[in-house]
C-alpha distance (Angstrom), angle and dihedral (degrees) to the residues before:
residue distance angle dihedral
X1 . . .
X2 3.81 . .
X3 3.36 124.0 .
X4 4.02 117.0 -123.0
X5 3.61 99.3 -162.6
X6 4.20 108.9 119.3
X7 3.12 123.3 -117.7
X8 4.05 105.1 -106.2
X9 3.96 93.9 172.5
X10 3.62 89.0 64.0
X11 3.86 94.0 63.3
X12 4.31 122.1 33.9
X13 3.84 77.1 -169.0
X14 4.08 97.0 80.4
X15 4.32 84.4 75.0
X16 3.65 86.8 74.1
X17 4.07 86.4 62.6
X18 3.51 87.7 73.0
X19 3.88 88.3 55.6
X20 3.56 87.6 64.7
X21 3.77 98.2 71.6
X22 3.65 90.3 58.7
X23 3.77 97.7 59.0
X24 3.47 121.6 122.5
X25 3.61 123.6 -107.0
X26 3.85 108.7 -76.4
X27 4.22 108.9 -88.1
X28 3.50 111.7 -167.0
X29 3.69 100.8 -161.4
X30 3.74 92.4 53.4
X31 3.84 116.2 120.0
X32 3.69 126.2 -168.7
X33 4.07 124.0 156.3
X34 3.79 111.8 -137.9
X35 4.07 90.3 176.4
X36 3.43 110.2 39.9
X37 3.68 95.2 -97.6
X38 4.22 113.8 125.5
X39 3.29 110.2 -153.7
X40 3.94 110.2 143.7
X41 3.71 85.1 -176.7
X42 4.30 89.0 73.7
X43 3.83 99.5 76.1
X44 3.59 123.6 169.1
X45 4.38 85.4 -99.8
X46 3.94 88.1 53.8
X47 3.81 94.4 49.0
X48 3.88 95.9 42.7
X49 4.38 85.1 47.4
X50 3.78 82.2 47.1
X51 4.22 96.3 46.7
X52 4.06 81.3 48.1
X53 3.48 97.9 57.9
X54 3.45 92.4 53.9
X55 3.70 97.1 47.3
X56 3.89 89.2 47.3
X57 4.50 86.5 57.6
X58 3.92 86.6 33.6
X59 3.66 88.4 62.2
X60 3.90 88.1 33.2
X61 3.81 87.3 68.4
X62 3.70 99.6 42.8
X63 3.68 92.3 46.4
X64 3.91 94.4 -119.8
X65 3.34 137.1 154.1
X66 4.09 108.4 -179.6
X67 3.53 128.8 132.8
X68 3.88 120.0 -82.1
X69 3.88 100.3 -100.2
X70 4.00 88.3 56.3
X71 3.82 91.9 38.5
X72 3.36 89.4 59.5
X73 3.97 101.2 38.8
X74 4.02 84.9 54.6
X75 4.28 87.6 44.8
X76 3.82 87.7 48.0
X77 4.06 93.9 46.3
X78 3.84 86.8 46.0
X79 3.73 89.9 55.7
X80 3.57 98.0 47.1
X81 4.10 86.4 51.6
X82 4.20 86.7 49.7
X83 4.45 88.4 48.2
X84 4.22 80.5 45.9
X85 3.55 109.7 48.4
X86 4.01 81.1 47.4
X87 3.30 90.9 52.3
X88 3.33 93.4 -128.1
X89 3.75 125.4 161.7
X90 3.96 105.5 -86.3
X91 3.90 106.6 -179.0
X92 3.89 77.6 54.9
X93 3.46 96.3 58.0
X94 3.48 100.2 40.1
X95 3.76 93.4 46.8
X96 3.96 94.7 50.5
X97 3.79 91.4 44.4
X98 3.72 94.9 51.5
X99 4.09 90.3 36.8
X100 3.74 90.0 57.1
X101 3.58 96.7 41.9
X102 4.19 92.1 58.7
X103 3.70 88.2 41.6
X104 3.70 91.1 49.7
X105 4.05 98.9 49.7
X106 3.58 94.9 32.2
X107 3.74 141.5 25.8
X108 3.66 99.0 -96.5
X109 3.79 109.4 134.0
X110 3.62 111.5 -114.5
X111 3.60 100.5 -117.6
């Protein structure tokens, strides 16, 4: 029997999960940079239509149809495989992704 349980003292990073239940409610006119790039335009409603169209061809190519919240755990699982088999740095990745994401629905500095 294996044991499922992941491995948390790999990655510091899974203490910033925790951070996540403390967001705000989601504001879709809310605008905050994270890389420099102004564009007032990107609100929080523009990136989530944005992160939907690419879930709705994600599951397009795999021939899905499953709820969002499993869409996107699959999409998110298939992008950690893509950052792996490039041997790419993941705890970077997930760390900057899930960094940005407070900082850009809260007012967490990105840090």
């Amino acid at each position: 029997m294996t044991d499922s349980t992941p491995p948390t003292s790999h990655w510091h990073s899974f203490r910033i999960f925790a951070e996540l239940t403390a967001i705000p409610v989601h504001d879709s006119s809310r605008f905050q940079t994270t890389d420099g790039m102004d564009n007032p335009d990107c609100t929080n409603g523009v990136r989530a239509f944005m992160a939907l169209k690419a879930l709705e061809r994600f599951q397009e190519v795999c021939d899905m149809v499953e709820e969002i919240d499993t869409a996107a755990s699959d999409l998110i699982c298939d992008l950690l495989h893509l950052v792996h088999s490039r041997n790419l740095d993941l705890q970077f990745v997930l760390e900057n992704g899930i960094n940005s994401f407070l900082c850009e629905v809260s007012h967490i500095d990105q840090t």
